[in-house]
C-alpha positions as CSV (number, residue, x, y, z in Angstrom):
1,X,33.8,-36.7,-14.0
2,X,31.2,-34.2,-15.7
3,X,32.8,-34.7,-18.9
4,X,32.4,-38.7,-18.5
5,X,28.8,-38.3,-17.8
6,X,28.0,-35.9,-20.6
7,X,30.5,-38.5,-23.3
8,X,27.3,-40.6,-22.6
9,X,24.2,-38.6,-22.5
10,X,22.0,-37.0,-25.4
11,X,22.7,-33.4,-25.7
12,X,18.6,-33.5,-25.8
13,X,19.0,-35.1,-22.0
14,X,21.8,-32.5,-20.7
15,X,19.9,-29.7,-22.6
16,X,16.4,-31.0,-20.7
17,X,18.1,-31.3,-17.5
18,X,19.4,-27.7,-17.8
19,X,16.1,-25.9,-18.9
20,X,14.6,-27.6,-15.9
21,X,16.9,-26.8,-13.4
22,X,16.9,-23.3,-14.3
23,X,13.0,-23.1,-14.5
24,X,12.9,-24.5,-10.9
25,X,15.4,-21.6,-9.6
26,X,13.5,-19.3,-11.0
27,X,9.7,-20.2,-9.4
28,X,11.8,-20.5,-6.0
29,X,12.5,-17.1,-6.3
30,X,9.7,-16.0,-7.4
31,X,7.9,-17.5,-4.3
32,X,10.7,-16.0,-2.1
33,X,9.8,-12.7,-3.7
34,X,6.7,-13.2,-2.9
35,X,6.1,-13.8,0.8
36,X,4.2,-12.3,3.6
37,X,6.8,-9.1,5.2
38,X,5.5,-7.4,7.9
39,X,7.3,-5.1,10.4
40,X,5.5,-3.4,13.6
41,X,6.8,-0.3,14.8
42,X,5.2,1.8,18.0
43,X,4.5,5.7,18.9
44,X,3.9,5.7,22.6
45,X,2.9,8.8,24.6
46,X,2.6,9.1,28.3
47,X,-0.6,11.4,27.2
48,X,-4.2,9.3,27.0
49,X,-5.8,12.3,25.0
50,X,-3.0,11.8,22.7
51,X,-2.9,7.5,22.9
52,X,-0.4,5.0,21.9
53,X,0.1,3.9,18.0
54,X,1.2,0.9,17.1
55,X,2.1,0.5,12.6
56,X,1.6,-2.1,10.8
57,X,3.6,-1.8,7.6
58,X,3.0,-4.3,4.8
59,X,7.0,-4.7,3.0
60,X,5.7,-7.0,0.4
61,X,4.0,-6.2,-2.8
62,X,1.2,-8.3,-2.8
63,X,-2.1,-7.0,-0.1
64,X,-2.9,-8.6,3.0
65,X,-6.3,-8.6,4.8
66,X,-5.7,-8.8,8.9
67,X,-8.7,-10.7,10.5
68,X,-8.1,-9.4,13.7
69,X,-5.1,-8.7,15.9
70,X,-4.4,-8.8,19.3
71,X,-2.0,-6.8,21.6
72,X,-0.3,-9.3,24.2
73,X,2.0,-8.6,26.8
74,X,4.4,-11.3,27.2
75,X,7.2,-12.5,29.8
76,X,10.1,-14.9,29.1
77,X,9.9,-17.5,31.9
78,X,12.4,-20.8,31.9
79,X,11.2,-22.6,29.2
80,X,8.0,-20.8,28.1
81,X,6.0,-17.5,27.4
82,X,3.7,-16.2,29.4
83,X,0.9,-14.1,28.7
84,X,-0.2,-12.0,30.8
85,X,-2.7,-9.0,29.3
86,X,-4.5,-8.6,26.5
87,X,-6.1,-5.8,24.1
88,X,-8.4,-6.6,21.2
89,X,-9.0,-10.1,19.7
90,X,-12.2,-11.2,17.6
91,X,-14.8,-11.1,20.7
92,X,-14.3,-7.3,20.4
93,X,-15.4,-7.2,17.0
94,X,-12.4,-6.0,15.2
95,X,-13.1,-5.8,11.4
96,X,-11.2,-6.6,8.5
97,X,-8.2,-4.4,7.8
98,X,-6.9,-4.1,4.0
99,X,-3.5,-3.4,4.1
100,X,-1.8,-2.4,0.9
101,X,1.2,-3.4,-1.1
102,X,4.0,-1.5,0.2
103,X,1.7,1.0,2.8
104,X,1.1,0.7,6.5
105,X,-1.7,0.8,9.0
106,X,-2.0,2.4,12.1
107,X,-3.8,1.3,15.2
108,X,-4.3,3.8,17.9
109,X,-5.2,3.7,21.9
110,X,-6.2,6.6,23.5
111,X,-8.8,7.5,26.1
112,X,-10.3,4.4,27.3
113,X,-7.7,1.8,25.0
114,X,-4.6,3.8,26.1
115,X,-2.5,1.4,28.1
116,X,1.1,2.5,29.8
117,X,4.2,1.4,28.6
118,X,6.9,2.5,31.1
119,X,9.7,0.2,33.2
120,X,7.1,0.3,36.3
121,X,4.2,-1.1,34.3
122,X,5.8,-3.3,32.3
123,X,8.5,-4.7,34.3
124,X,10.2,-7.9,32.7
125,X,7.4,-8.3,29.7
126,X,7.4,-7.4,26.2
127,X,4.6,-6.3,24.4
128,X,3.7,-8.5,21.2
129,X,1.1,-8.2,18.3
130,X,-0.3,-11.0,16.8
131,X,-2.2,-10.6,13.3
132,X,-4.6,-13.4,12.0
133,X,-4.3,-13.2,8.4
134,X,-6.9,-14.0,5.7
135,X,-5.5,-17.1,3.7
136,X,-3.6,-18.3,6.6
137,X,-3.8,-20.8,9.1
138,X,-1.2,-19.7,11.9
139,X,-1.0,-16.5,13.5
140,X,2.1,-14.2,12.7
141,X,4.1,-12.7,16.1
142,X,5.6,-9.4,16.2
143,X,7.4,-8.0,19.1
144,X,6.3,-4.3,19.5
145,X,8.3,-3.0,22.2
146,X,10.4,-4.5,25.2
């Protein structure tokens, strides 16, 4: 069948079909390469002095700004999540953090900020961060621990 279509096309045509389809594979993963990876990892202590850390680690190799972020605790119901608790957000006047290509950022609770994490306090919830990006119009969701 391929050779029936090629008996009557230019080689100009096949060779323009070709280039194109190859130059189109190549800006997809380009873009792919490209995107916004971000993991969250935690370091919790049952000490306030000490705090809670929660890392931000940028996996991609272009730098992201963070707006402002917000810790959420979150429980599963039927069809829904509900929120129950919140720390920071842009009433509190959170700056802009520059995150590097391929580095990390840490945000740490302690004293007054330090929150506990144990079974008893959390119960069925998960705690979440969400991180308003500069450039984007949605909010990105990470579960931290849960």
């Amino acid at each position: 069948m391929i050779e029936a279509l090629l008996q009557g096309a230019s080689p100009l045509a096949v060779w323009g079909a070709v280039l194109s389809t190859l130059l189109a594979a190549i800006k997809v993963w380009e873009l792919w390469k490209t995107r916004v990876r971000i993991e969250v990892g935690y370091n919790f202590s049952g000490n306030e002095s000490i705090g809670n850390e929660v890392i931000v680690r940028n996996l991609s190799g272009t730098p992201l700004i963070i707006t402002y972020w917000e810790l959420i605790w979150r429980q599963r119901t039927l069809f829904a999540w509900k929120q129950s608790n919140t720390i920071g957000g842009p009433e509190e006047g959170n700056d802009d953090i520059k995150v590097g290509a391929h580095s990390s950022v840490k945000l740490s609770f302690r004293d007054a900020n330090h929150f506990d994490w144990g079974v008893s306090a959390l119960g069925h919830r998960k705690i979440f961060l969400r991180l308003h990006l500069a450039g984007r119009s949605r909010p990105i969701l990470r579960k931290v621990y849960g």
